[in-house]
PDB file of N, CA, C and O in Angstrom:
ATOM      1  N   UNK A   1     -40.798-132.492  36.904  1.00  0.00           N
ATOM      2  CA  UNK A   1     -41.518-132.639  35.628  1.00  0.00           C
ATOM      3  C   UNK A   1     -42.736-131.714  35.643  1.00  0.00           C
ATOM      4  O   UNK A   1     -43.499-131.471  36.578  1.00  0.00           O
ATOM      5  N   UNK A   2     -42.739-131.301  34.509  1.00  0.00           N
ATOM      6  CA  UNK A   2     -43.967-130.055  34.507  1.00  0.00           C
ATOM      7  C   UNK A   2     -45.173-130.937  33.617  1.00  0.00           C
ATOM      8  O   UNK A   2     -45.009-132.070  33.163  1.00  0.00           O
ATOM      9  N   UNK A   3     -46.517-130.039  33.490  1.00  0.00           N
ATOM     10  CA  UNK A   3     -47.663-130.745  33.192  1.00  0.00           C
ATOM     11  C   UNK A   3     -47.558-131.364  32.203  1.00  0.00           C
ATOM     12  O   UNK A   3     -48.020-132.504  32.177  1.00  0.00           O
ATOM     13  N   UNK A   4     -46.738-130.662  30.755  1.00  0.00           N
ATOM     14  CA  UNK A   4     -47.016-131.091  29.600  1.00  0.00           C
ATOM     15  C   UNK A   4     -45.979-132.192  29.119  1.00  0.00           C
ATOM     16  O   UNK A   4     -45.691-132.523  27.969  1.00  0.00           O
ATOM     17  N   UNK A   5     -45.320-132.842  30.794  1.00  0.00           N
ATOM     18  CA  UNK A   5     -44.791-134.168  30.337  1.00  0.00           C
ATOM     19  C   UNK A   5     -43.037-133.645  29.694  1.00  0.00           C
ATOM     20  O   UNK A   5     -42.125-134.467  29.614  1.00  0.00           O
ATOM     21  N   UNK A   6     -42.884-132.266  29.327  1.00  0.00           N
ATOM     22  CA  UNK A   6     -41.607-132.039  28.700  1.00  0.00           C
ATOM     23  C   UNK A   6     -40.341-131.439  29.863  1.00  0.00           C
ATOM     24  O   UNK A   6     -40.301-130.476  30.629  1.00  0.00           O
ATOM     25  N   UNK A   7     -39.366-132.577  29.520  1.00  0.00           N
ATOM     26  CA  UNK A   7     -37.886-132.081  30.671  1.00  0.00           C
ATOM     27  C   UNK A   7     -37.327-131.183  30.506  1.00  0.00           C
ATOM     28  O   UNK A   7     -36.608-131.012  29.522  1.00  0.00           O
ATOM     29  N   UNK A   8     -37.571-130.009  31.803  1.00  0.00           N
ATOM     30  CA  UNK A   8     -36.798-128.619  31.062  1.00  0.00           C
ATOM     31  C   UNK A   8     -35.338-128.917  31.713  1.00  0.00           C
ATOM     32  O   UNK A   8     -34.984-129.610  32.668  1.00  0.00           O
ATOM     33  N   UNK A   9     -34.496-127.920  30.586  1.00  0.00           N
ATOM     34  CA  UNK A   9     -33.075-128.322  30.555  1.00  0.00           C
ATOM     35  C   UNK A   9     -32.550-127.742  31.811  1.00  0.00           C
ATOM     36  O   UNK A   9     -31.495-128.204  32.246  1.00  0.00           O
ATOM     37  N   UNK A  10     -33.178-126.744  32.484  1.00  0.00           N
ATOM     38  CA  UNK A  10     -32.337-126.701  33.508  1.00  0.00           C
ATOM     39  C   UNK A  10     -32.504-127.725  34.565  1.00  0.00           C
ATOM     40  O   UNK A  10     -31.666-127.788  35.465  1.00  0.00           O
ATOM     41  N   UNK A  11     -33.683-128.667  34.527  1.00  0.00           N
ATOM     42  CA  UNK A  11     -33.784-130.128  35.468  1.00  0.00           C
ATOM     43  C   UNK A  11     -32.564-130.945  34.787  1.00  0.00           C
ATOM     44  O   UNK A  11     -31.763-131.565  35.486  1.00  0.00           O
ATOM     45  N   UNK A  12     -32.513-130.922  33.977  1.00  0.00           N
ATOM     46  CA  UNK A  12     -31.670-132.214  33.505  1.00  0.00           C
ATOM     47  C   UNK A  12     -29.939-131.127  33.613  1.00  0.00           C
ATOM     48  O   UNK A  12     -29.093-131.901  34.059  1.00  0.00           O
ATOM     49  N   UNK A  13     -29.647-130.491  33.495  1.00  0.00           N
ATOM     50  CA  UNK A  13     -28.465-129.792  33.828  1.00  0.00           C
ATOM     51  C   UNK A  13     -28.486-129.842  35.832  1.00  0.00           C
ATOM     52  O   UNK A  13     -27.318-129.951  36.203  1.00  0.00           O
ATOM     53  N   UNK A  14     -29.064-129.812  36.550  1.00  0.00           N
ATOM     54  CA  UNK A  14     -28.935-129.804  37.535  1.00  0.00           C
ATOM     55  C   UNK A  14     -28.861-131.416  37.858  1.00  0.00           C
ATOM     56  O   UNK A  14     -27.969-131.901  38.553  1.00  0.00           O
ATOM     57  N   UNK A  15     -30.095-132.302  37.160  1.00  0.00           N
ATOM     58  CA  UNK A  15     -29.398-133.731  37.457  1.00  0.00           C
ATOM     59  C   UNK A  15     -28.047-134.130  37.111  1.00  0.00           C
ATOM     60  O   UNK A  15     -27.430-134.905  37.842  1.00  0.00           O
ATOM     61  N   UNK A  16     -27.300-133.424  35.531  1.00  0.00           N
ATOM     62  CA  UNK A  16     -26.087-133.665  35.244  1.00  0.00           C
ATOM     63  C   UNK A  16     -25.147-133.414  35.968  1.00  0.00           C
ATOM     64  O   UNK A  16     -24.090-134.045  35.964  1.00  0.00           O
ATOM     65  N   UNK A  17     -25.577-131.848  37.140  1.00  0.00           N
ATOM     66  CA  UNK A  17     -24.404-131.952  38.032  1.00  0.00           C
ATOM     67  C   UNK A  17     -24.108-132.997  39.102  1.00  0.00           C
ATOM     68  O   UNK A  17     -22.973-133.298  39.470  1.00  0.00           O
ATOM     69  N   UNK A  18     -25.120-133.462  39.513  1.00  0.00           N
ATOM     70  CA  UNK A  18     -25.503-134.206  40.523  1.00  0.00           C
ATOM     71  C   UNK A  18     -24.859-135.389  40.147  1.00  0.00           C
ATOM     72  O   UNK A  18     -24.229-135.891  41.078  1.00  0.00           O
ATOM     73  N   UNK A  19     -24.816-135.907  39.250  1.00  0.00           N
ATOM     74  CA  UNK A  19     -24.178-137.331  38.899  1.00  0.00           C
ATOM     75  C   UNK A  19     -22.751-136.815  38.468  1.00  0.00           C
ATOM     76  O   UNK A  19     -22.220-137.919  38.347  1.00  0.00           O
ATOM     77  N   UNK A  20     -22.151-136.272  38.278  1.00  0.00           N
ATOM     78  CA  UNK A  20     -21.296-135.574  37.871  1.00  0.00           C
ATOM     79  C   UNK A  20     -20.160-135.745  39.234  1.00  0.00           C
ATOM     80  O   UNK A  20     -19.135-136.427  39.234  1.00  0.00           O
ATOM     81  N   UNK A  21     -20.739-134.846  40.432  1.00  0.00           N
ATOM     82  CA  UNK A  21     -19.746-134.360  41.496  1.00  0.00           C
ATOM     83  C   UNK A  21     -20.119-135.664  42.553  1.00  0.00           C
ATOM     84  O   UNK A  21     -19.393-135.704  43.547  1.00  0.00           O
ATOM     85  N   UNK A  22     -21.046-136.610  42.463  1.00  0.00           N
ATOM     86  CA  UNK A  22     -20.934-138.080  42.638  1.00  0.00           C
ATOM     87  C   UNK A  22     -20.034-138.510  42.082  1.00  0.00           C
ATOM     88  O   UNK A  22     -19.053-138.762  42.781  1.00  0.00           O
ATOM     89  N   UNK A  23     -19.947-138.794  40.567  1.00  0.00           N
ATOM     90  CA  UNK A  23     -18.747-139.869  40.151  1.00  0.00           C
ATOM     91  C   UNK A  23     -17.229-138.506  40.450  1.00  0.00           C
ATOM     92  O   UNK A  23     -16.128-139.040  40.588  1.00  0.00           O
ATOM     93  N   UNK A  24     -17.235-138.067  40.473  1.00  0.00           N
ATOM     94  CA  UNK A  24     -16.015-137.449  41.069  1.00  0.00           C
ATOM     95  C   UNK A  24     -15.812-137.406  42.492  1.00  0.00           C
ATOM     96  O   UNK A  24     -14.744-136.975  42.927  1.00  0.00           O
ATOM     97  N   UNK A  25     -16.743-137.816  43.284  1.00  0.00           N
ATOM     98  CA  UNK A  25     -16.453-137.744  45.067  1.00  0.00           C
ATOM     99  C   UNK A  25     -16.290-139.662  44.871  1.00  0.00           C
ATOM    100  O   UNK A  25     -15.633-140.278  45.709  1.00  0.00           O
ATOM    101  N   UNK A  26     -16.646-140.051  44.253  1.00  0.00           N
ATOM    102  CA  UNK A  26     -16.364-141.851  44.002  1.00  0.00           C
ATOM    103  C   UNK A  26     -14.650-142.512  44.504  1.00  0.00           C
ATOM    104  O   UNK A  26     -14.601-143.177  45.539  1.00  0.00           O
ATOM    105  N   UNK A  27     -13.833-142.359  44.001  1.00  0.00           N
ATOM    106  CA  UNK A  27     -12.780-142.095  44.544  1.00  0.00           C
ATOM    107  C   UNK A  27     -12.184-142.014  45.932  1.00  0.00           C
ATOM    108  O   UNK A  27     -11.477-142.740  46.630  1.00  0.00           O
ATOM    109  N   UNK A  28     -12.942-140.460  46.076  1.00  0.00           N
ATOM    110  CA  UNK A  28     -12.599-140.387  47.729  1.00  0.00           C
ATOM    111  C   UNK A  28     -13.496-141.438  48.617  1.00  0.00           C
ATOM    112  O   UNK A  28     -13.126-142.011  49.642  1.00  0.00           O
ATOM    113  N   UNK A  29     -14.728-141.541  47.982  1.00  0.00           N
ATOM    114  CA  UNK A  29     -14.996-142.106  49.221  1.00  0.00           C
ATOM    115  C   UNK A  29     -14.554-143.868  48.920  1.00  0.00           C
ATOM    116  O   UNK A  29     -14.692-144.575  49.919  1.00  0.00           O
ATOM    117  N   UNK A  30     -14.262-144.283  48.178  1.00  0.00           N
ATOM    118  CA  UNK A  30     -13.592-145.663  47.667  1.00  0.00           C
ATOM    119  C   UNK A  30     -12.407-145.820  48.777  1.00  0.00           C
ATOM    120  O   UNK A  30     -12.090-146.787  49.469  1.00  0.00           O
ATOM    121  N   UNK A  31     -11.790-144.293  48.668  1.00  0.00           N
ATOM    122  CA  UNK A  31     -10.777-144.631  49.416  1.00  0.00           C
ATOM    123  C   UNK A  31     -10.865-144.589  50.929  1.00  0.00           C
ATOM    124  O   UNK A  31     -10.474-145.520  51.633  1.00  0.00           O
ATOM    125  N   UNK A  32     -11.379-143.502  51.383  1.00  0.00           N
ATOM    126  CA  UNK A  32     -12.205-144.035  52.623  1.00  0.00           C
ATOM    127  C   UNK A  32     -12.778-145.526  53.126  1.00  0.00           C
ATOM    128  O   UNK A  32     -12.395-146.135  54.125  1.00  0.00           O
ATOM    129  N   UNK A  33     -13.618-145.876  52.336  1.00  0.00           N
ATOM    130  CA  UNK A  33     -14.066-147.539  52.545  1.00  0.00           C
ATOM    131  C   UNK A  33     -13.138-147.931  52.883  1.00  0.00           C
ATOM    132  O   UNK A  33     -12.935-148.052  54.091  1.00  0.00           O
ATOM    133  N   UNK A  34     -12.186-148.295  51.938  1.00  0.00           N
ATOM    134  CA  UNK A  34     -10.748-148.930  51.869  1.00  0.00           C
ATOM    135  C   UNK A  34     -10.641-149.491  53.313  1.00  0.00           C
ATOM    136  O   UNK A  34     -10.902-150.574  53.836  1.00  0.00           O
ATOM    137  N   UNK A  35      -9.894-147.692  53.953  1.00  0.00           N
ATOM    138  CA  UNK A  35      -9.302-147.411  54.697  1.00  0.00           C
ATOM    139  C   UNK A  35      -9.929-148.175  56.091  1.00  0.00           C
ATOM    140  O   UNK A  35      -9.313-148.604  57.067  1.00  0.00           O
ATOM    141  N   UNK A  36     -11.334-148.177  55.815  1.00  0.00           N
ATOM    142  CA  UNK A  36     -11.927-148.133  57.062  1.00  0.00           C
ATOM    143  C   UNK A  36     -11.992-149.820  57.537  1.00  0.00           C
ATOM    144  O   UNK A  36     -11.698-150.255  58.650  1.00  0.00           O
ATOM    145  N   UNK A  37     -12.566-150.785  56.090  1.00  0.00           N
ATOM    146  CA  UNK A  37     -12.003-152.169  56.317  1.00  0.00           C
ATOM    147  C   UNK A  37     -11.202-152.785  56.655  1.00  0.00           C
ATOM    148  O   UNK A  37     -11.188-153.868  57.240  1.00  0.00           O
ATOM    149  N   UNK A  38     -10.112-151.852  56.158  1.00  0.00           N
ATOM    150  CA  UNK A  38      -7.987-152.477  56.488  1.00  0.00           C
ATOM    151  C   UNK A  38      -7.929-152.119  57.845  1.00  0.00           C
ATOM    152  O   UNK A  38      -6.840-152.369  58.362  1.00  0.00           O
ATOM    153  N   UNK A  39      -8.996-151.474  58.773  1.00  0.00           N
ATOM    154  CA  UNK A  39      -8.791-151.254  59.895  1.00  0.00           C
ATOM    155  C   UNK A  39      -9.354-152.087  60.787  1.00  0.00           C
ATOM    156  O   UNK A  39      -9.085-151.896  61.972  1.00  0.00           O
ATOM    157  N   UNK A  40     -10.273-153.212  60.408  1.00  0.00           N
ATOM    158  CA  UNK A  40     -11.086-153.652  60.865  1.00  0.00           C
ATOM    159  C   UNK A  40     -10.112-155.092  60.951  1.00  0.00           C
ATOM    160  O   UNK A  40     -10.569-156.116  61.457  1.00  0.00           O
TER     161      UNK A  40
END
């Protein structure tokens, strides 16, 4: 955040990726967990 309080778009485009290639790695690692409990 810069002084005058206003979100520049490339912060919020870089947070969008960020939540982005999270809910797409969600999955894998779901399935991982899974995997790792059924082993237990």
């Amino acid at each position: 955040m810069n002084a005058g309080g206003r979100i520049e778009p490339s912060t919020v485009f870089i947070c969008w990726q960020r939540v982005t290639a999270l809910s797409n790695s969600l999955p894998a690692i779901y399935r991982a967990t899974s995997r790792v409990i059924n082993r237990v």
